[in-house]
C-alpha positions in Angstrom: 165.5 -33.1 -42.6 165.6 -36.1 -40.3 168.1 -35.5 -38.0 168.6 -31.4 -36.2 171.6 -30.5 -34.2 170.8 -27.8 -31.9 173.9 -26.3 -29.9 172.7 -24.9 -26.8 175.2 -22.8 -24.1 172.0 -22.5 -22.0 171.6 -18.7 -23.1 168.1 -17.5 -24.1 169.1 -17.2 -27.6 169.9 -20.7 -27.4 166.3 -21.2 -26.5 165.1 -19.4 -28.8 166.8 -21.8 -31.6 165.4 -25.0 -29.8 161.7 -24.0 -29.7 162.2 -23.2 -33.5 163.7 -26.6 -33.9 161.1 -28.4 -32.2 158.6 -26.8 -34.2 160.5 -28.1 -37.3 161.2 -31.6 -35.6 157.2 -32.0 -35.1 156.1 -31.0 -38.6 159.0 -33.0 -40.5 159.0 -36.4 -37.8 162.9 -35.5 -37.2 164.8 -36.2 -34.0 166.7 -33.5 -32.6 170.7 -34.1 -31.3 171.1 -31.3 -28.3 174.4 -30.5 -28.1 176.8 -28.2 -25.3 180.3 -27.7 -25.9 182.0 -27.5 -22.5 185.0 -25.2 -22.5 187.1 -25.1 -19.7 188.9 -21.9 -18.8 192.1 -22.0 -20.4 191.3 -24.8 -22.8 192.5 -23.4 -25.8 195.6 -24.2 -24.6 195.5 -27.2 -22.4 194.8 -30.4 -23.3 192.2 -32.0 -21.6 193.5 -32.9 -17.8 197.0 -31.0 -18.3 195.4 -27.8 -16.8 192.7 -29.1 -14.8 192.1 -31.7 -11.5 189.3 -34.1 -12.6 187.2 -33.1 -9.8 187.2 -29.4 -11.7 186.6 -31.3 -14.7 183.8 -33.6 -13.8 182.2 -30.4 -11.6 181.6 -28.7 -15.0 179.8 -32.0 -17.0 177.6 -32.4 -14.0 176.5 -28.9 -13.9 176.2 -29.3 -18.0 174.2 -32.9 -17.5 171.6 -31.2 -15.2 170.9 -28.5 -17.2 170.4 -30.6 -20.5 168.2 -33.0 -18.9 166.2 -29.9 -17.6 165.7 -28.7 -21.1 164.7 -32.2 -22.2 161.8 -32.3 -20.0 160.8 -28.9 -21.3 157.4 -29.1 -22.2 157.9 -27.9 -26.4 159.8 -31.0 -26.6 157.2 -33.9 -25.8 156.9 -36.2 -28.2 160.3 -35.3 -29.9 162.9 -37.4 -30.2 166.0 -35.8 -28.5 169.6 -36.9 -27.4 171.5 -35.0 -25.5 175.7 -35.3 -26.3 178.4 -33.0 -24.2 181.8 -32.5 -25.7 185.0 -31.3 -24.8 186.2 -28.6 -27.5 186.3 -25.4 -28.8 182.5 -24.6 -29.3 182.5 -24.0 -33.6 184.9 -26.3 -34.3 183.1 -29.2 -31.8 179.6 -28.4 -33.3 181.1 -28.9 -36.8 182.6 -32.1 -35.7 179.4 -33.5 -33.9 177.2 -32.5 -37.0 179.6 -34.9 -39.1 180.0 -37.8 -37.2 176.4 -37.9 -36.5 175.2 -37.2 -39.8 172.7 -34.2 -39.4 170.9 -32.7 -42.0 170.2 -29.6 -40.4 172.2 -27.0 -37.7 170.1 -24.7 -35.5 171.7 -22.0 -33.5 170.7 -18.9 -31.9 173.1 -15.9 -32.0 172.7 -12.2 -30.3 175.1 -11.0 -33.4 178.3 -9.2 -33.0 179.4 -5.7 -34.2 182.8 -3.6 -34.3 185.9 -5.3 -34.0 184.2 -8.5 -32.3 183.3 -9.0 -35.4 185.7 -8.1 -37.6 188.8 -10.3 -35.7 186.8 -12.7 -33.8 183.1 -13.1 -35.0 180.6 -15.2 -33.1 180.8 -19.0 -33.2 177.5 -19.0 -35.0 179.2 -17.2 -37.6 182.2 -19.3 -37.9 179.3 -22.5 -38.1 177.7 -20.4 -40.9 181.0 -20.3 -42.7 182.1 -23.7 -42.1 179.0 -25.9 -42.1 178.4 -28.5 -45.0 175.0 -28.7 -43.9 172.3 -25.5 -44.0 172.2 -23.5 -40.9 169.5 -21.8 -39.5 169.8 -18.5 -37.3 167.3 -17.5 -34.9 167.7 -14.1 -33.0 164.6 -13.8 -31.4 161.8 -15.4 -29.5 159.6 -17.2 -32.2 155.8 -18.3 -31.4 154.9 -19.7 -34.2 158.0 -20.3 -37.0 157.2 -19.8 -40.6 159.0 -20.3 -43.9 155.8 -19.0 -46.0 157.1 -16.1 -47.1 161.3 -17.4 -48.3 163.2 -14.7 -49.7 166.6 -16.2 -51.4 168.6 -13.9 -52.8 172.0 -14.5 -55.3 173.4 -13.7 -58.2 172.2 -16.9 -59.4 175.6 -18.8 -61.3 176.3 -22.0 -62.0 177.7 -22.4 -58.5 174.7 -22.1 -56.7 173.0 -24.6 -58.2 174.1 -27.4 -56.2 173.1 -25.7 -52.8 169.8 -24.3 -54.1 169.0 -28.1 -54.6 168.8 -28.2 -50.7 167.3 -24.9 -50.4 164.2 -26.6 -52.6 164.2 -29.5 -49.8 163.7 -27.3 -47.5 160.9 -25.0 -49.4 159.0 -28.0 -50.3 158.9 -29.1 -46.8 157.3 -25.8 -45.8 155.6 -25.0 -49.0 157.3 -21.6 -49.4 156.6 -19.4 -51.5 160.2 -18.2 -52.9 160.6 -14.8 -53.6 163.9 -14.8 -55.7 165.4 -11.7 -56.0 169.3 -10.1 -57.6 170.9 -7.5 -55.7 171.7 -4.9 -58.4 174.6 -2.3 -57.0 176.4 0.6 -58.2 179.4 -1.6 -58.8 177.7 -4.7 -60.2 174.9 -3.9 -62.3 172.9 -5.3 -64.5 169.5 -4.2 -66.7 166.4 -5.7 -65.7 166.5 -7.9 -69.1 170.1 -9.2 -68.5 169.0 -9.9 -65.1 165.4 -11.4 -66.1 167.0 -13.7 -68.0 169.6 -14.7 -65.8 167.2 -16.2 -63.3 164.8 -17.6 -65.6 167.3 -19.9 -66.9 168.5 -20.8 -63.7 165.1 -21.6 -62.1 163.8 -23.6 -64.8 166.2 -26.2 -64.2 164.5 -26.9 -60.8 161.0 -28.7 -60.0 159.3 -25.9 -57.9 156.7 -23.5 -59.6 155.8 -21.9 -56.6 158.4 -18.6 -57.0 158.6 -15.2 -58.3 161.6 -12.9 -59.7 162.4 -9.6 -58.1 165.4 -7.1 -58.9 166.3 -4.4 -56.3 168.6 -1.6 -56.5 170.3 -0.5 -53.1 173.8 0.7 -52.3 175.4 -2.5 -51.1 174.2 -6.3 -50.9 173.4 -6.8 -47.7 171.7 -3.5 -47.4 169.6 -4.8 -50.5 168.7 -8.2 -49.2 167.8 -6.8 -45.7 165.9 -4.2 -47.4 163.6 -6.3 -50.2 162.8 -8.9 -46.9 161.3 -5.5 -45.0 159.3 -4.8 -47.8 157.7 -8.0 -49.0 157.5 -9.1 -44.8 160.2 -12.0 -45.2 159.6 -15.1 -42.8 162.9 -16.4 -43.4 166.3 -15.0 -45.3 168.0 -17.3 -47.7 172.1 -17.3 -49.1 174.7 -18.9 -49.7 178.1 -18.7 -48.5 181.7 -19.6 -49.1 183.6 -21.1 -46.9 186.6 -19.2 -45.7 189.9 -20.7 -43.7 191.3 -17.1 -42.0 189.6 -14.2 -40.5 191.7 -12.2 -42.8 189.8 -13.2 -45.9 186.9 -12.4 -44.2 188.2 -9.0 -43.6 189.2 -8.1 -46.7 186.6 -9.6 -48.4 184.0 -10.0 -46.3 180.7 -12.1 -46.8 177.6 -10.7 -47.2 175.7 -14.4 -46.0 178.1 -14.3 -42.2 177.3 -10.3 -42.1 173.2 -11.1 -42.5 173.8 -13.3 -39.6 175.3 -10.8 -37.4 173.1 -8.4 -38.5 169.6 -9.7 -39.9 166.5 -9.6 -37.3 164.7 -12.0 -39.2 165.7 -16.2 -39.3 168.4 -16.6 -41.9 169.5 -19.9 -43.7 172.7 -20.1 -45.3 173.8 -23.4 -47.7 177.4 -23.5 -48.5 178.4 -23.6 -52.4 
C-alpha cells in the first residue's frame, strides 16, 4: 500500500476521501498521487482543442492548478508525500488510466451515491471505478475523524474465485490488524444450512495466514440488505466485497451487482477487490 491515488473534483466528499487517505498514507509510509480530471463542457465529443480556444482551455487548468496546490498545503497532509497530476478525460475512464500508468496500489474516492434511474442508466463515476478498477477501492461517504478498519466485515459466498482477491483483502487486514468478521449471505433463493455453509468457509479460510477472524451466517431477504444489515449489528468499521467487472450498463441492469449497489447505498467505508 505504497502508492494511493485520490481523485478529487474539489467537492466535500472528495475531501472526505483525502483525509481518510492521509490517515492511511501516515500509518503505512505511502505517498499519495492527487488526481482531477478536467472535463470540458462538451468533451465527450470533442477532441481536445476541436471545441475549445486554448485560452478556454488553459483558464480551466489554472483554476484546477490553484485549487490542487491549495489542498496540498492543507494542514492533514504535512509530512505526506503528495503529487498532484491534471488530466484531460472523461473522469472514470482517466482515473482508471492514471492508476495504471502510475502503478497504484490503492484508489480512494468519495461518492454522495446515486439512486433511481441515475443509477440504473448512468451510475456515478465512483461506481464505474468500483467496477472497473484492478486495484481495491475504497469509498468514503462521510466526514471521518479518525478511520478504522478494526472492526472488517467481508462478506461472499466464498468460491474458488475469490480467493485470488481475498489475498489482497489479507494485505490490507494485516496492515490494520482487523479483526475479519466473515460472514455468507443466506437468501430465500440461495440457501444453504448452517453446516453446508460452516464448512464452506472453513475450508476456504484455512488456506490463508490470518487467525484473527470469525464465521457468521445471516438470513435476510436479499444480499445487500444482508451485508448492510450484519455490519449494523456487529458496528462494522469498514464493508468488504468483491465485484465483477462489467463492460455495459445493461448487464448491470439486468444483473445488477450487489458490491457497485453497497457503494451507492452503504453509509459506512466500503472496499471492493475485483475477482
Amino acid at each position: 500500500m505504497k502508492r494511493i491515488l485520490v481523485p478529487t473534483d474539489f467537492s466535500e466528499y472528495a475531501e472526505y476521501a483525502l483525509r481518510v487517505a492521509a490517515q492511511i498514507a501516515k500509518e503505512n509510509n505511502s505517498e499519495i498521487i492527487l488526481l482531477h480530471m478536467l472535463e470540458l463542457p462538451n468533451q465527450a465529443g470533442d477532441a481536445i482543442g476541436s471545441g475549445h480556444d486554448i485560452p478556454e482551455i488553459m483558464f480551466f487548468k489554472n483554476k484546477a492548478i490553484s485549487k490542487l496546490e491549495e489542498l496540498m498545503d492543507s494542514d492533514f497532509l504535512e509530512g505526506i508525500p503528495v503529487s498532484e497530476i491534471i488530466q484531460f478525460d472523461k473522469a472514470f475512464e482517466g482515473i482508471l488510466a492514471i492508476s495504471k500508468i502510475n502503478n497504484v496500489d490503492f484508489i480512494v474516492m468519495g461518492s454522495h451515491g446515486s439512486n433511481g434511474f441515475q443509477e440504473m442508466l448512468i451510475g456515478s463515476n465512483t461506481e464505474k471505478v468500483v467496477r472497473f478498477s484492478d486495484v481495491p477501492v475504497l469509498t468514503i461517504k462521510n466526514s471521518t475523524a479518525d478511520f478504522k478498519a478494526i472492526n472488517f466485515v467481508f462478506a461472499s459466498d466464498f468460491s474458488e474465485e475469490i480467493k485470488k482477491p481475498f489475498k489482497k483483502l489479507i494485505e490490507f487486514a494485516k496492515a490494520f490488524n482487523s479483526d475479519l468478521s466473515l460472514v455468507m449471505i443466506n437468501t430465500p433463493g440461495n440457501f444453504k444450512p448452517t453446516l453446508v455453509a460452516e464448512k464452506i468457509m472453513s475450508d476456504f479460510i484455512k488456506e490463508f495466514d490470518y487467525n484473527n477472524y470469525s464465521l457468521h451466517i445471516y438470513n435476510d431477504v436479499n444480499i445487500e440488505k444482508g451485508v448492510l444489515n450484519f455490519a449494523n449489528s456487529v458496528n462494522a468499521d469498514i464493508i468488504g466485497m468483491c465485484t465483477h467487472g462489467r463492460r455495459n450498463g445493461l448487464a448491470h441492469f439486468f444483473n445488477g451487482s450487489v458490491s457497485e449497489d453497497l457503494v451507492n447505498h452503504a453509509s459506512r467505508p466500503v472496499i471492493t477487490f475485483k475477482i
